[in-house]
N, C-alpha and C positions, 0 to 999 in steps of 0.2 A: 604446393599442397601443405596444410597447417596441421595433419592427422600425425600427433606422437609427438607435435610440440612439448604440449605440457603433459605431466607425467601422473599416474594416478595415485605413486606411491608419495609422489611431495604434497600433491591433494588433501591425501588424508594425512598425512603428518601437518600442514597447516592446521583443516580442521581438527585436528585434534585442541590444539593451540584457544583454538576463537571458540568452541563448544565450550571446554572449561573454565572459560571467563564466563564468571555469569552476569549477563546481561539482561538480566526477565527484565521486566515491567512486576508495580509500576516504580521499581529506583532506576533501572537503567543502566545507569554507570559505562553510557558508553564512551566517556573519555578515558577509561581505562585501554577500552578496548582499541580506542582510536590509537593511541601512545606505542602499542604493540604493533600495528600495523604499520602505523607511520617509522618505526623502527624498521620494516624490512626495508626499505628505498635509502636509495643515497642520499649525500647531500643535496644533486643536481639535478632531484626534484622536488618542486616547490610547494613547502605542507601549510594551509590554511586553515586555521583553525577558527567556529563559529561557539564560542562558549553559551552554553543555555540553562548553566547554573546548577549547584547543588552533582558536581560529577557527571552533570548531562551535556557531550558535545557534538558536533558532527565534524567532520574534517572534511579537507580535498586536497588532494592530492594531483598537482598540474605536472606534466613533462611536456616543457616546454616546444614545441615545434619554433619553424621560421616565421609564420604566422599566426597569428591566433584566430583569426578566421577561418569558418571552415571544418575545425576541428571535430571532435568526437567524445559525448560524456556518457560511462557508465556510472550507475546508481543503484547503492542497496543501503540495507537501513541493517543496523546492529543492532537493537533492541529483537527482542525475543517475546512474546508471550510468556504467563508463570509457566512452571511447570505442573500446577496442580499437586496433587497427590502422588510424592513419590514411591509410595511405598506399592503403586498401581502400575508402575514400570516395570518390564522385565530388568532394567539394572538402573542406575543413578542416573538420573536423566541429565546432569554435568558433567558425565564420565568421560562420553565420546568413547566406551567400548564398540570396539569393533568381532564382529562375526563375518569371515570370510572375507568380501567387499562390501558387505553393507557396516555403517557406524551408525551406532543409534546412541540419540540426544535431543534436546531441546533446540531448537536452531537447525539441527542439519540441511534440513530441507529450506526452513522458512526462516531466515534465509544464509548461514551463513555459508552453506555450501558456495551458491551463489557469488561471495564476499572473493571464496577462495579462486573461485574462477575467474573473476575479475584480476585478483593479486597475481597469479601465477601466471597469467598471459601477460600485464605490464612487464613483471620480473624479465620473461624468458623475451620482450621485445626489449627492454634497459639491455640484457644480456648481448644480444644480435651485434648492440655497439651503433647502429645506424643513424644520424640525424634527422630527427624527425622535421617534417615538412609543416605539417599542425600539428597543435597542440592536444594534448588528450589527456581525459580530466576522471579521475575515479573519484566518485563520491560516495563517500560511508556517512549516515544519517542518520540520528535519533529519533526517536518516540515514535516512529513511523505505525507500530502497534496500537498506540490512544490518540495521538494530539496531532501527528505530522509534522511535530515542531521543526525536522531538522529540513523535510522538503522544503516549507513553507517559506524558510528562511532563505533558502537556495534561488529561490522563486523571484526572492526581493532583493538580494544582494546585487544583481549582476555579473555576478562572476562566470556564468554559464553563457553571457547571450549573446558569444559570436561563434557558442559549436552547430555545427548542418544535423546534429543529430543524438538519438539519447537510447541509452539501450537498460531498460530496467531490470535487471538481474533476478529477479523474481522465481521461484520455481513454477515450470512451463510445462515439465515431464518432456522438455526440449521438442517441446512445440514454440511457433511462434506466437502472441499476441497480438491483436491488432487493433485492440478497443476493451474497453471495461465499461461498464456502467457505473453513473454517479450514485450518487450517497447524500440524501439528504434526510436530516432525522432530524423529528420537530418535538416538542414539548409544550402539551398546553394544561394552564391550569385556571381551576372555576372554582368561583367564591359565588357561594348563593345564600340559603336561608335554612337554619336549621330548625324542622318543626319535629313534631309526632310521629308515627307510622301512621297512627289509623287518622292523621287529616294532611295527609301528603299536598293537596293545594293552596294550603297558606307557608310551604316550604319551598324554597328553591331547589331542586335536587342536582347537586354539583355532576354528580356522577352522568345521570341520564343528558343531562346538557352535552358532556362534551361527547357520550354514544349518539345525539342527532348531529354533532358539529361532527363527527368522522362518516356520520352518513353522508351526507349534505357533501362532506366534503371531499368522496371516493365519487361522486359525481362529476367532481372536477378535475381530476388525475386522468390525463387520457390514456387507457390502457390497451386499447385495439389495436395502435401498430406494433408491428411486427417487424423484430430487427433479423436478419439471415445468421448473423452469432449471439445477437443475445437477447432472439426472447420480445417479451414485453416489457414494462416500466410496470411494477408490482408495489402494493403499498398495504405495509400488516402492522396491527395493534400489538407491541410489543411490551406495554405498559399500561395498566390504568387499576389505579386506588383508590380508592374513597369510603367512608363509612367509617362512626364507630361504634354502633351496637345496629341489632338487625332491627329493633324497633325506632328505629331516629334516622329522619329524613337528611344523605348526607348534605353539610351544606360544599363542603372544601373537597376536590379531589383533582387526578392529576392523569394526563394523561402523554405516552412516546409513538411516537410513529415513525416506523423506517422504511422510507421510500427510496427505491432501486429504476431510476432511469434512465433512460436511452439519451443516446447525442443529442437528439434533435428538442428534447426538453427542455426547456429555460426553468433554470432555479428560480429564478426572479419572479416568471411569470405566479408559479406557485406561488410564492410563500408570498405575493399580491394579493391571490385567489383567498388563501387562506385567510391573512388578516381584514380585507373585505369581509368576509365571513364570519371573522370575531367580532366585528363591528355590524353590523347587521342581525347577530343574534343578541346582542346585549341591547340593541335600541329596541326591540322585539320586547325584550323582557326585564324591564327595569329594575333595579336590584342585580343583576347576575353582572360579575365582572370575569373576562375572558383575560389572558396574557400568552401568547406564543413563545417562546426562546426556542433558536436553532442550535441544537448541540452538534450538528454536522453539516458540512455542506461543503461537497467534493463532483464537481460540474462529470461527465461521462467525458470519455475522451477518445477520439476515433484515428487511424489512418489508414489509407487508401490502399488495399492489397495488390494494386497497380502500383506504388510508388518504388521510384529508383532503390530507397533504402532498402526497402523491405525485399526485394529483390537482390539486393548485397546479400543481407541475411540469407537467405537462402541458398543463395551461392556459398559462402561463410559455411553454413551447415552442412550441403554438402562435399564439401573439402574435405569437412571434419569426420565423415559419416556419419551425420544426423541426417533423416529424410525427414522433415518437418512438416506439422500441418497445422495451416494460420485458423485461428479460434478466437471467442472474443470469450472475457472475464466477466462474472458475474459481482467478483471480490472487486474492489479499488487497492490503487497501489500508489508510491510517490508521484507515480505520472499523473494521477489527478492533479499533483499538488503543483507542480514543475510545468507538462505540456503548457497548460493555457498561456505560464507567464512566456514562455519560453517561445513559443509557436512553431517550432519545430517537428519534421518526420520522428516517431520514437517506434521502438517495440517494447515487447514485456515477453522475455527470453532468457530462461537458465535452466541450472541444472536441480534434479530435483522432481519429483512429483507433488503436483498443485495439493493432490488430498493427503496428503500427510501433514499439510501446516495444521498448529494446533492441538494436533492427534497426542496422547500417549504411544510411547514405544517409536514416535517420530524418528526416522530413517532417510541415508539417503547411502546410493552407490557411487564409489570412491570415481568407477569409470564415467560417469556420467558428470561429475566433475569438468573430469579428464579434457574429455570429447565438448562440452561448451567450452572452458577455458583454449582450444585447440579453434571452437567456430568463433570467439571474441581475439585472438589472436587475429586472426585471418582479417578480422574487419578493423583491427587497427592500423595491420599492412596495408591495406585496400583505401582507409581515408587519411592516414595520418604519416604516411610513408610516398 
């Protein structure tokens, strides 16, 4: 049994540590933070470093097993959201004051609670003293809030691609994970003709062009199926500009769209669909020039609530006394960025409540740390022992 491994009072004396490094976005600075981390471990585990410049890095952290095969990687990301408005906190959102067993900060939840529970189960198995059989890999990750730089990199390097499994530390409200939907967000923009108001058909109207091209083109988003944890594939106008006086026909204007898909979705196919479509509406109407850019594009990623691992997990959980219930994400997380390269079983399991990321007055309970670092314990012994 792993229940009381890890302790709730070193928990929050870590997080206390990782909250008041400040790591918002958009500076980052998590090579600061990497440097303190990488400070708790001995020499006799092995710290990689992926510099991403200007104070931005990710790290990893290997302890070494007999094989490298096999092994087991968890993953979180140190970057932070701003904090907005401090003065809208009940206290300094870098304090990491605590009330009771809750601390509240920027990060606690999303995610460095998460970080903590990752550290304090490697620490207390380095401590045990035992020779590990595989390798087991913690991964602390940059920009994971804007850009995914420090996944992305993880994804390409190969340092990951002989673990059987990936565990994304995420706050889960210690639930399991088992799927998130992708992220694909598009940006189009239209150059037409600028006339008059009152003779609008000797104008190109940039604007109305691209409200027929999202018409046109929510016809080609299949949104009828139905996932059992998440839903449908949803797609909303979350941007569009154009015009500079109310009498003048705009010719320039711009439009974003953030579409939220299911597994079974090809990115590709879309953003096919779409540029057929830019191309079809400019041969349509001479004069009007269309241009797409993808500012996002993070594929859905699924596993099987049957599989061995996620079956560990649970086991894992309830060791720890966590009675968990498998959900699917509506957010993306580094596993967008990692699964695909990696092709690996993964979850998205920590400590933490999902709706607190973001939030003012962001919280997290010191025991719920505790209690994941105690179920990530347990699934270290189980693959890497």
């Amino acid at each position: 049994m792993a229940k009381g491994i890890v302790g709730a009072e070193d928990c929050a004396a870590l997080l206390e540590k990782l909250v008041t490094t400040n790591t918002c976005q958009p500076e980052g600075n998590e090579e600061k933070l990497g440097q303190m981390i990488a400070g708790l471990f001995p020499d006799s585990v092995e710290k990689r470093w992926i510099d991403h410049g200007n104070g931005r890095a990710s790290l990893a952290l290997r302890i070494p097993g007999e094989s490298p095969e096999g092994g087991l990687a968890f993953m979180g990301h140190m970057d932070t959201v701003s904090c907005g408005d401090p003065a809208l906190w009940k206290c300094d959102p870098l304090s990491a004051q605590r009330e009771g067993d809750l601390i509240y900060g920027r990060g606690t939840a999303d995610m460095k609670g998460g970080l903590v529970s990752m550290i304090e189960a490697a620490l207390a198995l380095l401590k045990k003293g035992q020779p590990l059989k595989r390798d087991l890999w913690l991964c602390f990750t940059a920009d994971e809030e804007a850009h995914g730089t420090g996944a992305l990199a993880f994804s390409q390097n190969g340092w990951l691609k002989d673990v059987s499994a990936l565990v994304v530390a995420e706050p889960s409200a210690e639930n399991i994970g088992l799927c998130e939907k992708g992220a694909l967000w598009l940006r189009f923009s239209a150059v037409g003709a600028l006339a008059h108001g009152s003779r609008p058909e000797i104008g190109i109207n940039g604007v109305e062009k691209l409200m027929e091209l999202e018409r046109r083109f929510r016809t080609m988003v299949p949104v009828e199926e139905e996932h059992p944890s998440l839903n449908h594939t949803t797609m909303a106008v979350t941007r569009l500009e154009g015009g500079i006086m109310t009498n003048v026909i705009p010719a320039n204007a711009v439009m974003e769209l953030d579409i939220r898909t299911l597994p079974s979705l090809s990115h590709d196919a879309l953003l096919e669909k779409a540029q057929g479509l830019c191309q079809e509406m400019m041969e349509a109407c001479p004069g009007l020039h269309l241009e797409m850019e993808v500012l996002n594009n993070r594929p859905a990623v699924e596993v099987a609530a049957e599989h061995p691992f996620v079956s560990l997990v649970q086991d894992c959980c309830k060791e720890a006394g966590i009675q968990p219930v498998c959900k699917g994400l509506y957010f993306y997380t580094d596993a967008s960025q990692v699964v695909p390269a990696l092709g690996c079983p993964f979850v998205i399991f920590g400590p933490g409540e999902d709706t607190m990321a973001h939030q003012i007055d962001e919280r997290i309970d010191i025991h719920s740390m505790a209690r994941v670092g105690d179920a990530y314990y347990s699934a270290m012994e189980k693959i890497c022992l």
